[in-house]
KOLBA-766278 format. One line per 2 residues: for each residue x, z, y of C-alpha. Coordinates in nm, 4 decimals. Last residue first. Example, Ala and Ser with C-alpha at 12.3 -4.5 7.8 and 13.67 -1.06 7.14 Angstrom:
2
1.3670,0.7140,-0.1060 ~ 1.2300,0.7800,-0.4500 .
***
This chain:
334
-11.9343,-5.2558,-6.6492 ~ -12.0745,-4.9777,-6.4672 .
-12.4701,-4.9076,-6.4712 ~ -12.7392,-4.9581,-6.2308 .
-12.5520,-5.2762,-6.1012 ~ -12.5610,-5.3281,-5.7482 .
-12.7399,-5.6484,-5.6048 ~ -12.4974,-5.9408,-5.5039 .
-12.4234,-5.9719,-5.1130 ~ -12.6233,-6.3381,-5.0084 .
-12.3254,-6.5598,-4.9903 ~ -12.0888,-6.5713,-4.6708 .
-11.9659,-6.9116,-4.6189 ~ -12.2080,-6.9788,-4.3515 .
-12.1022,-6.7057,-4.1328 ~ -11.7001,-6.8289,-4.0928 .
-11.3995,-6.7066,-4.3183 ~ -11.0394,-6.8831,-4.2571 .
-10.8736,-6.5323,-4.3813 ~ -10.7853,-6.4260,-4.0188 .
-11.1383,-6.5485,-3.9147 ~ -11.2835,-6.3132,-4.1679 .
-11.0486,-5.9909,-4.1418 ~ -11.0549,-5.9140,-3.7533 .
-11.4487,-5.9495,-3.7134 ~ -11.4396,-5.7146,-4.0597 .
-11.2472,-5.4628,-3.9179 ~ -11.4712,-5.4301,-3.6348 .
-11.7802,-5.3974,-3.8333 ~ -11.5758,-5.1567,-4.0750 .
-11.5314,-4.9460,-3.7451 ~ -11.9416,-4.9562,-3.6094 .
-12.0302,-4.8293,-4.0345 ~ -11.8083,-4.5431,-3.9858 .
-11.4796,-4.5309,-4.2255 ~ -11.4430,-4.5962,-4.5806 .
-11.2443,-4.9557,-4.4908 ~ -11.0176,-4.7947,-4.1544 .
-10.8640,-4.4848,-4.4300 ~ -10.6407,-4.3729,-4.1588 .
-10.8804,-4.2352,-3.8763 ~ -11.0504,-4.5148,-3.6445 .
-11.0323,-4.6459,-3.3191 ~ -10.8937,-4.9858,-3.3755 .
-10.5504,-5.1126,-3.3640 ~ -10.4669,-5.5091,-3.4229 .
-10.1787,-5.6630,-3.4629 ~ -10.0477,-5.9912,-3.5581 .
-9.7445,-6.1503,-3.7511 ~ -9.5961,-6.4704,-3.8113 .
-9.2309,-6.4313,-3.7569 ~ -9.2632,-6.0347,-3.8581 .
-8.9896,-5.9011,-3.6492 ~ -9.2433,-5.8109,-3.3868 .
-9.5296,-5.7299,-3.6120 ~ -9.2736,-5.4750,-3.7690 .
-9.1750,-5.2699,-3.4322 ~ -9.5729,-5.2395,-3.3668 .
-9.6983,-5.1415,-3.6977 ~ -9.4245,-4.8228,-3.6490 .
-9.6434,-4.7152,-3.3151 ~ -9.9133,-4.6575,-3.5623 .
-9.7432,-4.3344,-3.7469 ~ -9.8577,-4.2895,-4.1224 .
-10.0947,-3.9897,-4.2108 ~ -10.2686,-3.8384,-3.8863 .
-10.4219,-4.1823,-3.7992 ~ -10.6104,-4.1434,-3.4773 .
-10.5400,-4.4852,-3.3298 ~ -10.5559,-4.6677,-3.6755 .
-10.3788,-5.0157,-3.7151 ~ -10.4157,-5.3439,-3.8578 .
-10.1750,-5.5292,-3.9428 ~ -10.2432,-5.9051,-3.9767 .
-9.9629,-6.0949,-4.1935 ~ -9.8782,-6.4794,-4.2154 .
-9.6620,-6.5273,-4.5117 ~ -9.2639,-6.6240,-4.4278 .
-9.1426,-6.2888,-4.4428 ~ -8.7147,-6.3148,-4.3995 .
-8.7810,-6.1232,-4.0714 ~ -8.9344,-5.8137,-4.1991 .
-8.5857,-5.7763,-4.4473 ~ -8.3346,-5.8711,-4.1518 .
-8.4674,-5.6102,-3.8778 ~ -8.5531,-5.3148,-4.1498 .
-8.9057,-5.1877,-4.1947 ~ -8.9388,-5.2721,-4.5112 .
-8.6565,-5.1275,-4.6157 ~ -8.6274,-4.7754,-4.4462 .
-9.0399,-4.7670,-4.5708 ~ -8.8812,-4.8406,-4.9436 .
-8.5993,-4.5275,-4.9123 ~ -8.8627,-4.2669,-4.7254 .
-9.0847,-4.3470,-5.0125 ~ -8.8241,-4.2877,-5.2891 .
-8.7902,-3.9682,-5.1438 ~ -9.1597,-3.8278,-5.1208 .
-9.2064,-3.9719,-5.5049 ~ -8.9331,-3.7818,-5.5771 .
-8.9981,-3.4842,-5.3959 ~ -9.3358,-3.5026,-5.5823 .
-9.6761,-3.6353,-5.4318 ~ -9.9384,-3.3744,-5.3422 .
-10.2624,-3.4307,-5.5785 ~ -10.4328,-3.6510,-5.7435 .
-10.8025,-3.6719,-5.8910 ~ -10.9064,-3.9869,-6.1205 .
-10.9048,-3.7454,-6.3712 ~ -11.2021,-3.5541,-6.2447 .
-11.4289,-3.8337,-6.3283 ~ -11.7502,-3.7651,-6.1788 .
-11.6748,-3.5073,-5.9568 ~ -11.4080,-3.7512,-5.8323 .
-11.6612,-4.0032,-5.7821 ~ -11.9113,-3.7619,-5.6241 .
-11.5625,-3.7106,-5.3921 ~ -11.5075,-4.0543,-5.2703 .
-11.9161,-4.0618,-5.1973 ~ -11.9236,-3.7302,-5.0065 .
-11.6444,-3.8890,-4.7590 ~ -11.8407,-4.2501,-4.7969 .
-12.1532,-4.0105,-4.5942 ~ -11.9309,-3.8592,-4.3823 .
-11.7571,-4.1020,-4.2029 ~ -11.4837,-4.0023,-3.9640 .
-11.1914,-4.0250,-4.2663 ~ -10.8713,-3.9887,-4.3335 .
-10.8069,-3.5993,-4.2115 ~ -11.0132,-3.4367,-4.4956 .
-11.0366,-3.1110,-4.3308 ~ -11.3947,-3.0601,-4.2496 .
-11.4933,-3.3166,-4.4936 ~ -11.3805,-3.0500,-4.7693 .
-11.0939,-3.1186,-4.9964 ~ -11.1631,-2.8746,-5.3365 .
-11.1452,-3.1574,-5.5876 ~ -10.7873,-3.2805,-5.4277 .
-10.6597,-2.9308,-5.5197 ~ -10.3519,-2.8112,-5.3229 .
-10.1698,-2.5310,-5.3764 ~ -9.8786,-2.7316,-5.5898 .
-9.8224,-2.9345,-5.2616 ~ -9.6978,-2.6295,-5.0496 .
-9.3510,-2.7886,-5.0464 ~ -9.3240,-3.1176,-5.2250 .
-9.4145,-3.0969,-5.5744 ~ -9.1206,-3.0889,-5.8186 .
-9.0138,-3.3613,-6.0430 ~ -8.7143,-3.4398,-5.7947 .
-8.6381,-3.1072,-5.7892 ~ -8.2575,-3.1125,-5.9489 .
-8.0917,-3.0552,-5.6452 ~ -8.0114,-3.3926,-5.5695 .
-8.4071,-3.4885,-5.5275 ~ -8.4314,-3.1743,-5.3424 .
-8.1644,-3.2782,-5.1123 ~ -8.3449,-3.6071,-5.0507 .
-8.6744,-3.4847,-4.9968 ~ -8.5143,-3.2249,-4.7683 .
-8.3291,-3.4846,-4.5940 ~ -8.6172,-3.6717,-4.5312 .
-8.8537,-3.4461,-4.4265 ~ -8.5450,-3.3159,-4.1491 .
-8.5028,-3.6353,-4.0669 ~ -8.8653,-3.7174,-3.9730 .
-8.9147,-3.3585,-3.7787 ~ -9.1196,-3.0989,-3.9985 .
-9.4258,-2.9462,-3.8694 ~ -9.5177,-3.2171,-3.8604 .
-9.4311,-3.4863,-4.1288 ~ -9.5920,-3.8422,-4.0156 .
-9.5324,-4.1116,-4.2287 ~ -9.3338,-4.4236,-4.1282 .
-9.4112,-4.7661,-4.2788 ~ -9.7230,-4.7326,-4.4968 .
-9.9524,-4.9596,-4.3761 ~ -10.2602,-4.8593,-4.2224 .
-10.4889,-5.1521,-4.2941 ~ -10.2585,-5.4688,-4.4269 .
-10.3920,-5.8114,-4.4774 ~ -10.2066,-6.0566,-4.5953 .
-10.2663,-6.4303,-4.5932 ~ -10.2303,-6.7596,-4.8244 .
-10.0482,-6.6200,-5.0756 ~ -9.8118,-6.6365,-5.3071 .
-9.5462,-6.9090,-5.1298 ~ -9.3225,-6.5922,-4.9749 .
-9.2478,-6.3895,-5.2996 ~ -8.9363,-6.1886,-5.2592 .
-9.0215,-6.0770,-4.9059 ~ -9.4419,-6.0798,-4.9705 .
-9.3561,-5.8700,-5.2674 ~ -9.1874,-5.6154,-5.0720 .
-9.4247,-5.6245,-4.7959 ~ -9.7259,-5.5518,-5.0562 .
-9.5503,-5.2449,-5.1954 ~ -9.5954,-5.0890,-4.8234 .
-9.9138,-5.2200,-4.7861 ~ -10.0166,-5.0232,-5.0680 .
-9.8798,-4.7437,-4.9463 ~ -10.1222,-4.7700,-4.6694 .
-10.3851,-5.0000,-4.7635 ~ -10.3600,-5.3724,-4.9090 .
-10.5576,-5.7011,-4.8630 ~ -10.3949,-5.9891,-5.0761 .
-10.5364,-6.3521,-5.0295 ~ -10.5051,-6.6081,-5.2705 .
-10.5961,-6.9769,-5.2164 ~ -10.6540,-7.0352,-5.5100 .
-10.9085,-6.9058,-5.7459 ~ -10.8309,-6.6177,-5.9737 .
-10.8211,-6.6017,-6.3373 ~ -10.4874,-6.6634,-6.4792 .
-10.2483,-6.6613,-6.2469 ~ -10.4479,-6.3065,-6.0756 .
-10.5066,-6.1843,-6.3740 ~ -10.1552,-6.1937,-6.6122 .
-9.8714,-6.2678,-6.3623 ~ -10.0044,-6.1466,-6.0167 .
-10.1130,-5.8101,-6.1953 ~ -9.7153,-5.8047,-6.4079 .
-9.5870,-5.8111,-6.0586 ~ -9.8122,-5.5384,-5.8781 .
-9.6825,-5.3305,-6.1395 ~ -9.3554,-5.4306,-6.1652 .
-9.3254,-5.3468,-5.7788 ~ -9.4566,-5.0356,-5.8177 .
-9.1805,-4.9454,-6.0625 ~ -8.9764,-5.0748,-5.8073 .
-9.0280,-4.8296,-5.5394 ~ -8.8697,-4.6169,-5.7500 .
-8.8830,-4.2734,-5.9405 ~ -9.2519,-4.2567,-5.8950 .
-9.4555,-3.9582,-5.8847 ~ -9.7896,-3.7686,-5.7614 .
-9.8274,-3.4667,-5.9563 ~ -10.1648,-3.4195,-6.0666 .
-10.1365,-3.4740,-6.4195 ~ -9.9522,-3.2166,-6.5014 .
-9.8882,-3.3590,-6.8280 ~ -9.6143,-3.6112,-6.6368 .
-9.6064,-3.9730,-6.5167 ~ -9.9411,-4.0499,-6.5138 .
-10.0562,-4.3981,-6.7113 ~ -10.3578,-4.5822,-6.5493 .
-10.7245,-4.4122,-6.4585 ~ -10.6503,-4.3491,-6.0924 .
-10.2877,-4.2695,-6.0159 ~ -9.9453,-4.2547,-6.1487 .
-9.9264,-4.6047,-6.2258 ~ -10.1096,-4.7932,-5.9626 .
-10.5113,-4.8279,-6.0421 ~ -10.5989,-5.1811,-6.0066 .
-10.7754,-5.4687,-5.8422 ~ -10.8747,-5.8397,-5.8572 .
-11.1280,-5.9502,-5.6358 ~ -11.3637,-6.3040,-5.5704 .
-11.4497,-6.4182,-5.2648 ~ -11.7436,-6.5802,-5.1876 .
-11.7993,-6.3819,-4.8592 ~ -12.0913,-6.1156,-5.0469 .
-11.7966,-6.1175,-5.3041 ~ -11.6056,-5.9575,-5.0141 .
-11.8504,-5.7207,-4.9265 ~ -11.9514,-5.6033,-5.2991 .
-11.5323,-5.5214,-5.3441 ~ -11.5845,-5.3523,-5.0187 .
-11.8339,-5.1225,-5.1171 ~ -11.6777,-5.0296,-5.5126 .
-11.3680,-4.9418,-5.3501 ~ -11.3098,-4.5935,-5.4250 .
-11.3968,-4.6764,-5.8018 ~ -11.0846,-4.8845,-5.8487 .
-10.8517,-4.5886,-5.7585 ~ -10.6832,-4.3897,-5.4400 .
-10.4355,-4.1032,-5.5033 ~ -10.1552,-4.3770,-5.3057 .
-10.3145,-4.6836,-5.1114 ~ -10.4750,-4.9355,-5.2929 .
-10.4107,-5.3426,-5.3186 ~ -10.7174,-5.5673,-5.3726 .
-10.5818,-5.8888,-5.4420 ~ -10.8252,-6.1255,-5.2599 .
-10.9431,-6.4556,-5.4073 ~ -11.0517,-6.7848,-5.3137 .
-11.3193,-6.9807,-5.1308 ~ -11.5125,-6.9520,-5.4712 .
-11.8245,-7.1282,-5.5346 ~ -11.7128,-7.4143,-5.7076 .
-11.4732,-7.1711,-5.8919 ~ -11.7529,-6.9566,-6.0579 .
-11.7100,-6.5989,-5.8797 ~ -11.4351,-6.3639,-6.0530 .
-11.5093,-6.0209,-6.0050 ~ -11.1751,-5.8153,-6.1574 .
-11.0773,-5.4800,-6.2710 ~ -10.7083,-5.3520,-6.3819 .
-10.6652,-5.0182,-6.5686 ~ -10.2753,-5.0129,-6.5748 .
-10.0746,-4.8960,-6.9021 ~ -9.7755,-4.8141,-6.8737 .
-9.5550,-4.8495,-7.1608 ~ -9.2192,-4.9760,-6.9900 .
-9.2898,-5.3650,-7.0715 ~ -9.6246,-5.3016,-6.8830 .
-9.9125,-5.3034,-7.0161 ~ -10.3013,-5.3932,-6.8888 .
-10.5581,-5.2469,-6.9723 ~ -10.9079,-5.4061,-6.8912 .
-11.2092,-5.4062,-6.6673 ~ -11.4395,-5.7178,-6.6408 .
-11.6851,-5.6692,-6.3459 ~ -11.9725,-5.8952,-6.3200 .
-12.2361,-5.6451,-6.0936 ~ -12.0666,-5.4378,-5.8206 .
-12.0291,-5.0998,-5.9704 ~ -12.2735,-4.8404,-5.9258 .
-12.2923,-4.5558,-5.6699 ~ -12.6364,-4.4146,-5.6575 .
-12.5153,-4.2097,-5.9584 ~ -12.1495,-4.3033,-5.9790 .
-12.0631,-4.5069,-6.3187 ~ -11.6388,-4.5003,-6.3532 .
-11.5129,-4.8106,-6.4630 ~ -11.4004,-4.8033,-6.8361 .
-11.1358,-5.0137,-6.9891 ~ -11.1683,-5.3691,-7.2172 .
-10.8655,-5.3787,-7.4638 ~ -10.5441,-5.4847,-7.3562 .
-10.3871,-5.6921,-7.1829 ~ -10.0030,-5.7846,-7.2095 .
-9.6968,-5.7653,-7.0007 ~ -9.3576,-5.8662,-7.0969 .
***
């Protein structure tokens, strides 16, 4: 059973602000977790439906204020959340930077319980989801067990083999997994516990080109340091390596009715490209596109979000007069 909650706080950004019309709210989880969920829901004669905005792990509602304000500018409305473990929702541990999940299928519940008690009951048919790197990860799983949800998925960067230098694949796994065994699970991976997400410099950041939304991902950290997360735990690390096996498995990709668009990034140095490939061919209606960009394609240069945006809109049914006039930033957040 899931239930909403009171109305939750959005993060106000100087020179930042929310897109005007947000709700924000908790919603629980039978578990106890509460998720801080946000939604923009345009009046239904002006809607051409709405996108589930699905994050990629440390990421949060903030992050995404731009593209929310782009796809409302399209007369879509957006529903979005922090995953457990991350953003503003319930963290797994006091150390509250420890990246964690037990399960794929906690993640699961939690894009579940969305579906059930927003997206039902406020958005606009036809639904669209549009999901990021591990995001797109959780997405294929619900697309497998789910295939009449939506119209179209959209996946930038999905999570379905992660790169491990200086460590080969196996060897990342098997450590994850022996660690796991070993009584680590809660652990951070190896060197993780050195890392501050508040002290990431542009110079290293390794997701992005751009570095104006860079400096604006981190003003919202400074902002709010608890939206900050770190290195993910062998547990997390393991239970990744078990979902991405899944997903990316002959029989599982094949039993995906919903038409999908990958799109890839040529100079990712997170997840590998070449595994988009090997899904959109067991995908029965799948396509692929790869553009020049570093992993994070929708906070990168203003020329790559062009690009990504010529592959989103037709995919979604989208043409120049649908687009509405994009709505003026708040000053404050809802």
């Amino acid at each position: 059973m899931a239930r909403l909650g009171p109305q939750a706080d959005l993060v106000a950004v100087p020179g930042y602000p929310a897109p005007p019309g947000a709700v924000a709210e908790w919603l629980t989880l039978a578990d106890g977790v509460n998720l801080r969920t946000a939604r923009w829901i345009l009046p239904a004669s002006e809607a051409h439906g709405t996108v589930v905005l699905i994050q990629g792990r440390t990421e949060f509602i903030e992050k995404y204020f731009e593209v929310v304000g782009e796809l409302l500018a399209r007369g879509l409305s957006v529903i979005t959340f922090d995953w457990r473990g991350q953003g503003l929702s319930t963290r797994a541990f006091p150390e509250t930077l420890k990246g964690h999940v037990a399960d794929f299928s906690e993640f699961d519940a939690d894009l579940a319980a969305v579906m059930s008690k927003i997206v039902h009951e406020h958005g606009t048919k036809p639904y669209h989801a549009l999901a990021h790197s591990m995001g797109g990860n959780v997405l294929l799983r619900y697309l497998h067990d789910n295939p009449h949800e939506f119209e179209r998925a959209v996946l930038t960067a999905p999570m379905l083999a992660i790169k491990t230098a200086p460590y080969p694949e196996w060897v990342a796994r098997s450590l994850a997994v022996g660690s796991a065994m070993a009584g680590g699970r809660n652990a951070f991976v190896f060197g993780g516990a050195a890392q501050s997400p508040l002290e990431l410099t542009f110079e290293t950041n390794g997701v992005t080109s751009d570095v104006r939304r860079f400096e604006r991902f981190m003003s919202c950290l400074k902002a709010e340091p608890k939206l900050a997360l770190g290195a993910p735990t062998f547990g997390w690390l393991e239970a990744a390596f078990r979902s991405m096996h899944l997903v990316a498995s002959e029989d599982f990709a094949q039993a995906i009715e919903t038409p999908v668009l990958l799109i890839g990034a040529a100079h990712d140095q997170i997840v590998v490209p070449g595994a988009d490939l090997m899904l959109v061919k067991r995908i029965k209606r799948g396509m692929y596109v790869m553009l020049k960009a570093e992993h994070e394609i929708m906070m990168e240069s203003d020329e790559i979000r062009r690009a990504f945006w010529a592959c989103f809109d037709p995919f979604v049914g989208l043409t120049n007069s649908a687009y509405r006039t994009a709505p003026k930033a708040s000053s404050t957040a809802a």
